[in-house]
C-alpha positions in Angstrom: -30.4 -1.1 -112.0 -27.1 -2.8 -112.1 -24.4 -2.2 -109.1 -20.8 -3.7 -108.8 -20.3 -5.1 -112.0 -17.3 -3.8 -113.2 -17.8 -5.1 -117.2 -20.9 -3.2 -117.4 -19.6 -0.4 -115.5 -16.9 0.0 -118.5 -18.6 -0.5 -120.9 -21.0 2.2 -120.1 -18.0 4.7 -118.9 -19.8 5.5 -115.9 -17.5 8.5 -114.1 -19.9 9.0 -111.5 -23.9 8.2 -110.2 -26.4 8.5 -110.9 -25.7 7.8 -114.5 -28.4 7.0 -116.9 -28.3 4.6 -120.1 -31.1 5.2 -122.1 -32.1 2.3 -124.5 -34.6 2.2 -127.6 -37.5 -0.6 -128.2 -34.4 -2.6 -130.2 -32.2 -2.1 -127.0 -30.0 0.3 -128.9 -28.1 2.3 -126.9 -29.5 6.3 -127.5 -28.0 7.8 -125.2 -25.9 7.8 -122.2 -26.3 10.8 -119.6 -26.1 11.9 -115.9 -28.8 11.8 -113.8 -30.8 15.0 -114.3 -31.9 13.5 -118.0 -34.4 11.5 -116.2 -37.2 13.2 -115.5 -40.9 13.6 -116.7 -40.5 15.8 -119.8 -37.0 13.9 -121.2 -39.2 10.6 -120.9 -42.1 11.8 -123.1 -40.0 13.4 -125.7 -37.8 10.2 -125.7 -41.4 7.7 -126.7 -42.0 10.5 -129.0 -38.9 9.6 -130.6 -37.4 13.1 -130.1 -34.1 14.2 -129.5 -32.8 15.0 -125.9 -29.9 17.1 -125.0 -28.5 14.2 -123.2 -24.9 12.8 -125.4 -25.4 10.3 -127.9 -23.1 7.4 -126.5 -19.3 7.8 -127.0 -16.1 6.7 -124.9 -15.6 9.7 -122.7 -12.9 11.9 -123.4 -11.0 14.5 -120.9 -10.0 17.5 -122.7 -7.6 19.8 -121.1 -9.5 23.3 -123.6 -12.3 24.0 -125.3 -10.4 25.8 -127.8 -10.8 22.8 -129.9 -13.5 22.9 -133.3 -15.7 19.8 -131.4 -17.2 23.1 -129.2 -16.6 25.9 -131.2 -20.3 26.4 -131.6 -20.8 26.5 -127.4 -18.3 29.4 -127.5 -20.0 32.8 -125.7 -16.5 34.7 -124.9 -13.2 34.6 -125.5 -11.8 33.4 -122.3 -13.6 31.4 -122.1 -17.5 31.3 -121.9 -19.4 28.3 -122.8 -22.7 27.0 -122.5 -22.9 23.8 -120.2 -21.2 20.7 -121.4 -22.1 17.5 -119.7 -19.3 15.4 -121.1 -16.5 17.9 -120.5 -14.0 18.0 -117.6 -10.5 20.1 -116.4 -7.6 18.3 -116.1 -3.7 18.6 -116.2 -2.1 22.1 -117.1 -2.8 25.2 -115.4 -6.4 24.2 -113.7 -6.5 24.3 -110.2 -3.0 26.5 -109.7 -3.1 29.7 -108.2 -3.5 31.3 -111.9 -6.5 29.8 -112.8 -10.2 29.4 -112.3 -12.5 26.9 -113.8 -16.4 26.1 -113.2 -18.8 23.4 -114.8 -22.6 23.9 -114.4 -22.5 27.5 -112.9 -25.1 30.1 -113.9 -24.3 33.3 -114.4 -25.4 34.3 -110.6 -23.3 31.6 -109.1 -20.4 33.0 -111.0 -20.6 36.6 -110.2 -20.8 35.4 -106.7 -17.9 33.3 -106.7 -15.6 36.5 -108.7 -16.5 38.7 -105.6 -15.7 35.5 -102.8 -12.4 35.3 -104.7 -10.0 33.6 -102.3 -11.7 35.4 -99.7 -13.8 34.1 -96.6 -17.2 35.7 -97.2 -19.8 33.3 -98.4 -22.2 35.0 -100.9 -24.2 32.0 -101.1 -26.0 33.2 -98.3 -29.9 34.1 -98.8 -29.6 37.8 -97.6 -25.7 38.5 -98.9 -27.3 38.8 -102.5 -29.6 41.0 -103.3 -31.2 40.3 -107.0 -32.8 43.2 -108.5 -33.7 40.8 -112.0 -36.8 41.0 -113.6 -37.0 37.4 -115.3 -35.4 35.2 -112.3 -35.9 32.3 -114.3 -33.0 33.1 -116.9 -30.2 32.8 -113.6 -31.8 30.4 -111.4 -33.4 27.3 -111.6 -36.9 27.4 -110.9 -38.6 24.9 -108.2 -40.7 22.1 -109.7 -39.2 22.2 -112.9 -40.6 19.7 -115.3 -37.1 19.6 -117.3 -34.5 20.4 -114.9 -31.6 19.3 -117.6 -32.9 21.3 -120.3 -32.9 24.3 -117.8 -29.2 23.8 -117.1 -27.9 22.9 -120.8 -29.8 26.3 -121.6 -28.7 28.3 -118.5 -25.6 27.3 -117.1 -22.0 27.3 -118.0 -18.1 26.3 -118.4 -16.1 28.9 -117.5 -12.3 28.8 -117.9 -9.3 31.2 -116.8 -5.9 31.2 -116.8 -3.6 34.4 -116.2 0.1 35.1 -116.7 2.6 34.3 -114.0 2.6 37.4 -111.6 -0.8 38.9 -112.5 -2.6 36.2 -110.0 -3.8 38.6 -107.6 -5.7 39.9 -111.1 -7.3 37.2 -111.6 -11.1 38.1 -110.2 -11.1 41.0 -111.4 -10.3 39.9 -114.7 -13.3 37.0 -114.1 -15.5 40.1 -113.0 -15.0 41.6 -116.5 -15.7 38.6 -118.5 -19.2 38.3 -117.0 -19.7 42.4 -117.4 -19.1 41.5 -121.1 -21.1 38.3 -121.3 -24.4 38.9 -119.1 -26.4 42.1 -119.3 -26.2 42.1 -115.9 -24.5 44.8 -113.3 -23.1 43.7 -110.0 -21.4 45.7 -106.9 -20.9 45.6 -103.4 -23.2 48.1 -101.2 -24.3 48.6 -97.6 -28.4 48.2 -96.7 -29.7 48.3 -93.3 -31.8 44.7 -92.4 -33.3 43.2 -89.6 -30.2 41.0 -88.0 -29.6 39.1 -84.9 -27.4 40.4 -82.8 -25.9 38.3 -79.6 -25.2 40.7 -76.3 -24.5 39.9 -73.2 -26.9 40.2 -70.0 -26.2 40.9 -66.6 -22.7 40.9 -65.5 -21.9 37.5 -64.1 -19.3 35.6 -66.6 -21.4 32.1 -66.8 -18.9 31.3 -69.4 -15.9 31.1 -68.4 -13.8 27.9 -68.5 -13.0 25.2 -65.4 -10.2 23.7 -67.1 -9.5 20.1 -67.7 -9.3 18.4 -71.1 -11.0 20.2 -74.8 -14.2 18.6 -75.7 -16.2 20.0 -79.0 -19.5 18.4 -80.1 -20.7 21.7 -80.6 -22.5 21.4 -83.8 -25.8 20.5 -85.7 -26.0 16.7 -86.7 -25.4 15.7 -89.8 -29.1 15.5 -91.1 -28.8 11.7 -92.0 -27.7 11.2 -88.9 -30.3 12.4 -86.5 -32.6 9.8 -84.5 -29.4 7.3 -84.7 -28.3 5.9 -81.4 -24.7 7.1 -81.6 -26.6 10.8 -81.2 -25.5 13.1 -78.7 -27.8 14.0 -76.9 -25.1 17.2 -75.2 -24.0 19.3 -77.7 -20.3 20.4 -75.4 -17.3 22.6 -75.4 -15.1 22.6 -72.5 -12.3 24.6 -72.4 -12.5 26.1 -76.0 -12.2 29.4 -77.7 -15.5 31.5 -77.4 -15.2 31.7 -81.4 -15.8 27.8 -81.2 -19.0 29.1 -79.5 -20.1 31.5 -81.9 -19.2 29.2 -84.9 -21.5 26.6 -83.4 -24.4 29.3 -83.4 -23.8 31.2 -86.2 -25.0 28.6 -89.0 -28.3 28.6 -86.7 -28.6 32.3 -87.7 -27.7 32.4 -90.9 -28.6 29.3 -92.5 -31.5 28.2 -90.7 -33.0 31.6 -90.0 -31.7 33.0 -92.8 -30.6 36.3 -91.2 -27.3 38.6 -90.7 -25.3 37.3 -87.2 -23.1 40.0 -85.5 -21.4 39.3 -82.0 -21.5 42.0 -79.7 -19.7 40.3 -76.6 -16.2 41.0 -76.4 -15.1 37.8 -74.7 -11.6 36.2 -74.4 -11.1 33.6 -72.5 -12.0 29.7 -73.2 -15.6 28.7 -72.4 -17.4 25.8 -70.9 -21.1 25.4 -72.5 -23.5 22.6 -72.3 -26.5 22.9 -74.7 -29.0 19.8 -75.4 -29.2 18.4 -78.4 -32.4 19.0 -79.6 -31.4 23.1 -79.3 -29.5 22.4 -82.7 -31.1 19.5 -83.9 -34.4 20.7 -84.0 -33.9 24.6 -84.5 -35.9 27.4 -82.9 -34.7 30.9 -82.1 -37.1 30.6 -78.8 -35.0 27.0 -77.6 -31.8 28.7 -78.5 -32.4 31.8 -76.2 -33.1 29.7 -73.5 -30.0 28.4 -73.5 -28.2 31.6 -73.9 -29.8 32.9 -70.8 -28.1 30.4 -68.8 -24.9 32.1 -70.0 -26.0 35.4 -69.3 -26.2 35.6 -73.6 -29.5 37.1 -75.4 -29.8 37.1 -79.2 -31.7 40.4 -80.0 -33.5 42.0 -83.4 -32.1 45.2 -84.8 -31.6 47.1 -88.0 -28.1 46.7 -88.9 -26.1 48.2 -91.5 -24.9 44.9 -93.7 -22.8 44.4 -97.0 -24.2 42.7 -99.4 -24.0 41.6 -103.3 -26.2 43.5 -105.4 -27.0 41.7 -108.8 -29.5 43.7 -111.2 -30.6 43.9 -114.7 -28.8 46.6 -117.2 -30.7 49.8 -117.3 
């Protein structure tokens, strides 16, 4: 493993880590490749003497299209599809303007997502805001404990590149919507299902929330997972005179992420808030810890069937 040593670290044109030099019994250079080429299956087929899908070593090279003959045979659509190439990245022109979208390493599901987020705030990412109704999963995402996960992504994932016209920008997702229509045989809407979601209502009619005054404090928010156990920890997770939607963005990734369920408010509350949770309420997750500190608020988070929107990716009929 070599660090700091900025010959080496040229002559290998290392862009980013990990980054993986792969060297034969004569200490020829074979290939040079990002870290997902080192795994289990790349290593045997690499004693074997067989070829990876890792790049042969070469200077790297920025290229600005891949409307160029050196990937004409990765093409899959016009404008334009391509099959995942490690070596390739966006620069200069048009790419990150208001007229155009580029991805590297997206699958197909991760792309219909991002045409329907558009420049909007709704995260698709979510676990329950797609619904995938696709028979062989394995084709769109990666499975877990994958013996070759860069032969998975070379075979699975893509570039994707688009540019519109001056003054058709507000176009451009639906344009990226029907590029995927064309390439995947896959159909995608928007649609309404009832699921179980947590809903947060008030309880009793005291207002425990409301604010004393005196200067804004927010640590109101999970710690950072690398962080936890440090000494600089919190052990008070505060906000003192803040928004309530300080509050409920403090809980909501709770909900969402960690339970992995819908979150819909249900108090109408203006005023700023004072709120004082422990630490270990975020740190160290339960729904059962988190209601007990609601109920000191006169706050309940509750199960019901809820009418929510969601994604809906499925195989052609």
């Amino acid at each position: 493993m070599i660090v700091g040593d900025t010959l080496l670290h040229k002559k290998f044109a290392v862009v980013g880590v990990p980054h993986i030099v792969w060297l034969d019994e004569q200490l020829e250079i074979k290939y040079i490749a990002h870290g997902t080429s080192l795994n289990t299956a790349n290593i045997r087929k690499f004693l074997k003497g067989e070829k990876l899908n890792s790049k042969a070593p070469k200077e790297m090279i920025v290229k600005t299209s891949l409307f160029d003959r050196e990937y004409e045979s990765e093409m899959q659509s016009f404008s334009y599809l391509a099959r995942y190439i490690s070596d390739f990245r966006f620069s200069g022109g048009e790419w990150g303007s208001a007229r155009s979208f580029t991805a590297r390493g997206m699958t197909a599901i991760d792309l219909i997502r991002s045409a329907f987020a558009g420049e909007g705030t709704v995260d698709w990412r979510r676990p329950w805001k797609t619904v995938l109704k696709i028979k062989n999963l394995d084709l769109y995402r990666k499975p877990d404990n994958i013996e070759n996960p860069e032969d998975w992504l070379y075979n699975h994932s893509f570039v994707y590149q688009l540019v519109v016209p001056e003054g058709r920008e507000l176009e451009k997702y639906e344009i990226m919507k029907r590029d995927l229509a064309n390439h995947f045989p896959l159909k995608f809407y928007i649609d309404t299902i009832k699921m179980e979601t947590m809903v947060l209502r008030k309880v009793g009619k005291a207002d425990r929330l409301k604010s004393k005054g005196g200067n804004p404090i927010n640590t109101f928010r999970k710690r950072n997972e690398s962080a936890k156990g440090g000494l600089f920890e919190d052990k008070r997770r505060v906000l003192k005179n803040q928004p309530f939607n300080y509050f409920l963005n403090g809980i909501r990734p709770l909900i969402e992420y960690d339970l992995e369920k819908p979150f819909i408010n249900d108090v109408a509350y203006t005023a700023h808030v004072d709120v004082d949770f422990d630490g270990l309420t975020f740190d160290f997750f339960t729904l059962e810890g988190l209601n007990e500190e609601l109920m000191r608020y006169g706050l309940q988070l509750t199960t019901e069937i809820r009418p929510v929107e969601v994604l809906v990716i499925k195989d052609l009929d």
